[in-house]
C-alpha positions as CSV (number, residue, x, y, z in Angstrom):
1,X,10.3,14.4,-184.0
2,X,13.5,15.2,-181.9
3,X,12.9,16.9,-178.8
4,X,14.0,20.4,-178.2
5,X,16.8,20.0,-174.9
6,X,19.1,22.3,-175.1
7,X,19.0,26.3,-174.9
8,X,20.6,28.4,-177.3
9,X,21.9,31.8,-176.6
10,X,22.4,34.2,-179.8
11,X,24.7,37.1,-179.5
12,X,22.5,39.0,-182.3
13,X,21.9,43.0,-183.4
14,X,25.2,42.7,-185.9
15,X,23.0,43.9,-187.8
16,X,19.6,43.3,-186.6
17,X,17.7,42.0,-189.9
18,X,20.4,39.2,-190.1
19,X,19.4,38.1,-186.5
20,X,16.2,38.0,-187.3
21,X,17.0,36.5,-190.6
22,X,19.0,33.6,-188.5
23,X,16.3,33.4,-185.9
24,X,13.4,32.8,-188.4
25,X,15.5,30.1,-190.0
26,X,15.7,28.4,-186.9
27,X,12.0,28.5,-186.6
28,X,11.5,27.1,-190.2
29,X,13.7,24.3,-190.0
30,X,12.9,23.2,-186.4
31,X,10.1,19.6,-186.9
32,X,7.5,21.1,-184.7
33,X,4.0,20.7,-184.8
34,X,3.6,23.4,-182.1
35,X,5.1,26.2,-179.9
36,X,6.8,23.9,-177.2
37,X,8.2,22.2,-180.1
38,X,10.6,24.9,-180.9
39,X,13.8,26.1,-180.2
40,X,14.5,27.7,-176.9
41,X,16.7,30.9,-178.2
42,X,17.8,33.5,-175.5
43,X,19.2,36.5,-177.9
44,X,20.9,39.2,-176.5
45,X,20.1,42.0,-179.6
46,X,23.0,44.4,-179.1
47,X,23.0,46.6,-182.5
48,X,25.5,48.7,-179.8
49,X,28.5,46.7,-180.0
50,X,31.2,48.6,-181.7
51,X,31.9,48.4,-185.5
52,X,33.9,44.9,-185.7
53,X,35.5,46.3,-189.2
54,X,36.9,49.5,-187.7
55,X,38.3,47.5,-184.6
56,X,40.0,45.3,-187.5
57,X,41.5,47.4,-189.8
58,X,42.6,50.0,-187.2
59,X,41.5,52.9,-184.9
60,X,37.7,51.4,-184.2
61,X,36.7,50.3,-180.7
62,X,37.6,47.0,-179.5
63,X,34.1,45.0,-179.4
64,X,35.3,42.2,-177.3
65,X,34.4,43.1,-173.8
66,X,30.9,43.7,-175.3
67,X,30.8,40.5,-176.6
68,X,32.2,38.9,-173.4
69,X,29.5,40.6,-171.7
70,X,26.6,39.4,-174.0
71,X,28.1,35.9,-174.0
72,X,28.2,35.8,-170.1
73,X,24.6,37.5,-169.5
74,X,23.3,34.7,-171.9
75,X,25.1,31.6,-170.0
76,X,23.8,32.9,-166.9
77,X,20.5,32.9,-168.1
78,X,20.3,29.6,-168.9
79,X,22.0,28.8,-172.6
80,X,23.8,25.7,-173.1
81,X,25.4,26.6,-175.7
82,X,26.3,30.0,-178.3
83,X,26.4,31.1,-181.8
84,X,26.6,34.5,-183.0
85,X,25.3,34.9,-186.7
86,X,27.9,37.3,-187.7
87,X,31.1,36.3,-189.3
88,X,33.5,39.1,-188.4
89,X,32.7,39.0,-184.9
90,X,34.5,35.2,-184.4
91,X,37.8,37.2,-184.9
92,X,37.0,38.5,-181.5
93,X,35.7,35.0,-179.9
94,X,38.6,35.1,-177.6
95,X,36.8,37.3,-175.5
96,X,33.6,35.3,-175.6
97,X,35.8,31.8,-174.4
98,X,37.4,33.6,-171.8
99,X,34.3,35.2,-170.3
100,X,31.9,31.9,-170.5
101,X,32.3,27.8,-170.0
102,X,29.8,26.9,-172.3
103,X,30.6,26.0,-176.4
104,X,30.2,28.6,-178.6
105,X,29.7,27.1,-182.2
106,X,32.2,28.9,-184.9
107,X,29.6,30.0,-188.2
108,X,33.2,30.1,-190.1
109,X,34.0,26.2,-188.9
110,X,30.7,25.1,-189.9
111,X,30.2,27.0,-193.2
112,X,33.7,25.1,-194.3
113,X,32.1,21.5,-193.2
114,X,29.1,22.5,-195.6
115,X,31.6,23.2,-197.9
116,X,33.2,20.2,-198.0
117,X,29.9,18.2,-198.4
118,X,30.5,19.4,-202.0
119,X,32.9,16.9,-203.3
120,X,33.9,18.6,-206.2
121,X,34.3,21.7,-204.8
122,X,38.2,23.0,-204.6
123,X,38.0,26.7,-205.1
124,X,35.3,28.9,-202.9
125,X,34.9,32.1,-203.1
126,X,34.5,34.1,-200.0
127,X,32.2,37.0,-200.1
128,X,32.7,38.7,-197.1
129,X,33.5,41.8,-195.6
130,X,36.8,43.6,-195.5
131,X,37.3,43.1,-191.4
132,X,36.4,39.0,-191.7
133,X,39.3,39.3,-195.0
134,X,42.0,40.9,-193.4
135,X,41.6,38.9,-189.8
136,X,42.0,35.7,-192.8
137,X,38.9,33.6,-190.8
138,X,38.1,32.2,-194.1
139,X,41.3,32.0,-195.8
140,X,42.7,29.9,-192.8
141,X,40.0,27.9,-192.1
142,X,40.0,26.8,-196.1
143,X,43.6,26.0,-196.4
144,X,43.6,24.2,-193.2
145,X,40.6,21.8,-195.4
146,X,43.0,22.0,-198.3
147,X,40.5,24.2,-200.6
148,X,41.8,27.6,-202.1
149,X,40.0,30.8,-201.5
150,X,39.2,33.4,-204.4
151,X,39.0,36.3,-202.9
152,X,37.4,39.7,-204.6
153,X,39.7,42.3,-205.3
154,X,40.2,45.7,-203.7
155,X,37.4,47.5,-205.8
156,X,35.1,44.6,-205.5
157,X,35.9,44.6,-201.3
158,X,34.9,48.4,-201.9
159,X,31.4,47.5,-203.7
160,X,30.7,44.9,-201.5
161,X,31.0,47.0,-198.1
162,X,28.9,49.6,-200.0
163,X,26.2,46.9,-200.8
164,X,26.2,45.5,-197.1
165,X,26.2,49.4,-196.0
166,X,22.6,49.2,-197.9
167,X,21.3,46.2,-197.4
168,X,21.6,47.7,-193.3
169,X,20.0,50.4,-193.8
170,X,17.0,48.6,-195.4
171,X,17.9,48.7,-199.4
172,X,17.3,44.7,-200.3
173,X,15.5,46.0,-203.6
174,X,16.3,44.4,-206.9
175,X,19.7,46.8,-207.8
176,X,21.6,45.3,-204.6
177,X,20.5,42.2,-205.7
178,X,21.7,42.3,-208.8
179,X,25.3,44.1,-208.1
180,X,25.7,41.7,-205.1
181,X,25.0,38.5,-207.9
182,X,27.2,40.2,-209.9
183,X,30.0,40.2,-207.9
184,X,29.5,36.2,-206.9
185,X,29.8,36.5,-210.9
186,X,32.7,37.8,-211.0
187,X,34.1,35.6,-208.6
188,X,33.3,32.5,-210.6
189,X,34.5,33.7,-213.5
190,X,38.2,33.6,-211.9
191,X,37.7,29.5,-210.8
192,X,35.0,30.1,-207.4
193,X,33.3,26.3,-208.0
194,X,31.5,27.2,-205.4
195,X,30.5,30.9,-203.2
196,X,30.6,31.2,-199.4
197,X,28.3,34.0,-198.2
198,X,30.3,35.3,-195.8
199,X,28.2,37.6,-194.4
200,X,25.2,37.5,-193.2
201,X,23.6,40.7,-194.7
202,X,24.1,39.0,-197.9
203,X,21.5,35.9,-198.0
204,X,19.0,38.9,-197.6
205,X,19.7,39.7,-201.1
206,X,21.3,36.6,-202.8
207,X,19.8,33.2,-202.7
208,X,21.1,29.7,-204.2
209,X,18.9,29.9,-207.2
210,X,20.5,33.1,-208.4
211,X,24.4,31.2,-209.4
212,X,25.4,28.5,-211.5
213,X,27.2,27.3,-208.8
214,X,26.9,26.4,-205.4
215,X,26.3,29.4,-202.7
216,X,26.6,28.4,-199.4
217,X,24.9,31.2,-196.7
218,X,26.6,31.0,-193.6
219,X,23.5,32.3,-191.9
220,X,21.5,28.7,-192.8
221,X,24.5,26.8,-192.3
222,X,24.1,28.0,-189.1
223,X,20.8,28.4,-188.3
224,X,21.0,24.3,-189.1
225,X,23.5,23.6,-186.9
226,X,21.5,25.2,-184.0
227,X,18.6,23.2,-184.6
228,X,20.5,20.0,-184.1
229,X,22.7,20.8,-181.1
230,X,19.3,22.3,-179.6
231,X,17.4,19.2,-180.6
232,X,19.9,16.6,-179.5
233,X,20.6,15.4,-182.9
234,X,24.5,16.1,-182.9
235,X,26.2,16.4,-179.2
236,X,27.7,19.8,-178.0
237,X,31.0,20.4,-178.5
238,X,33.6,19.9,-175.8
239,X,35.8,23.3,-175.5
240,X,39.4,23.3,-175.7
């Protein structure tokens, strides 16, 4: 069993059940056979940052000195390293690097390496929300990895915010399940060989066992990556 060295600090609340989403995956796939076996996690649970979306696509409140502020609070309390399980807020991580010393680990970078595992994957498409598609995270980071992005069309961009709108406000019954499979669907059926879960409201609803091809949920993707750095099993990255 590795041993648990390093302290992770989580800038969480965006939105609050995919925190706690991220932060019980980290708890299931820690090796632990007891509580000092697990995964130090300092979480700052700010569901007061402002909207990333609005901030985006125009008008909305910048959320970057919030996130700065989060990022530093948690380095001073002791975290070696920090991940935020929330994809639209990385378009903001210049904030965070300015404000701290201390790696934060990009969900967008490591979702792509997961990708990649997937040899014969060459199109992905990227469910995510309408701020994390216009700031291009995904579209960049896959044609920097030479993949293609299919990307959901105005209306389904539309559905999909109104889905993730739900899913926050508690509605993970079977209807959102079904409209948000339907939409991976849809996505497939234009060349996706595989579906990134590009936000992390969505693995509430849609799981791997739901496509005929392979999803990949940022949130685990994650959640696994912690695990390692925390455990010692992959080094920290060096910043830039």
């Amino acid at each position: 069993m590795a041993t648990v060295s390093k302290t992770v600090g989580v800038l969480g609340g965006m939105g609050p059940d995919a925190t706690v989403d991220f932060m019980a995956k980290v708890i299931a796939l820690t090796p632990a056979d007891r509580d000092q076996d697990h995964v130090h996690m300092l979480v700052d649970h700010n569901p007061k940052v402002p909207n990333r979306q609005a901030a985006i696509l125009g008008g909305g409140e910048d959320p970057g000195p919030d996130l700065a502020a989060m990022a530093a609070r948690l380095q001073t309390a002791g975290a070696d390293f920090l991940v935020i399980p929330c994809n639209t807020a990385y378009a903001f991580q210049a904030s965070i690097l300015e404000s701290t010393n201390i790696p934060l680990v990009s969900i967008i970078d490591e979702t792509i390496v997961a990708v990649r595992e997937h040899a014969k994957v060459n199109a992905v498409g990227v469910l995510a929300t309408n701020g994390c598609l216009k700031a291009d995270l995904y579209q960049k980071a896959l044609l920097a990895n030479d993949l293609s992005a299919v990307l959901p069309d105005d209306a389904e961009v539309a559905e999909l915010m109104e889905l993730i709108g739900r899913i926050k406000s508690g509605g993970k019954d079977d209807a959102v399940s079904a409209s948000m499979r339907a939409l991976a669907d849809a996505l497939v059926s234009r060349g996706a060989q595989a579906i990134v879960a590009g936000c992390t409201e969505i693995p509430l609803v849609l799981d791997d066992t739901m496509l005929d091809v392979p999803l990949i949920s940022s949130t685990d993707v994650l959640a696994m990556k912690t695990v390692q750095l925390a455990c010692g099993e992959t080094p920290l990255p060096g910043r830039e």
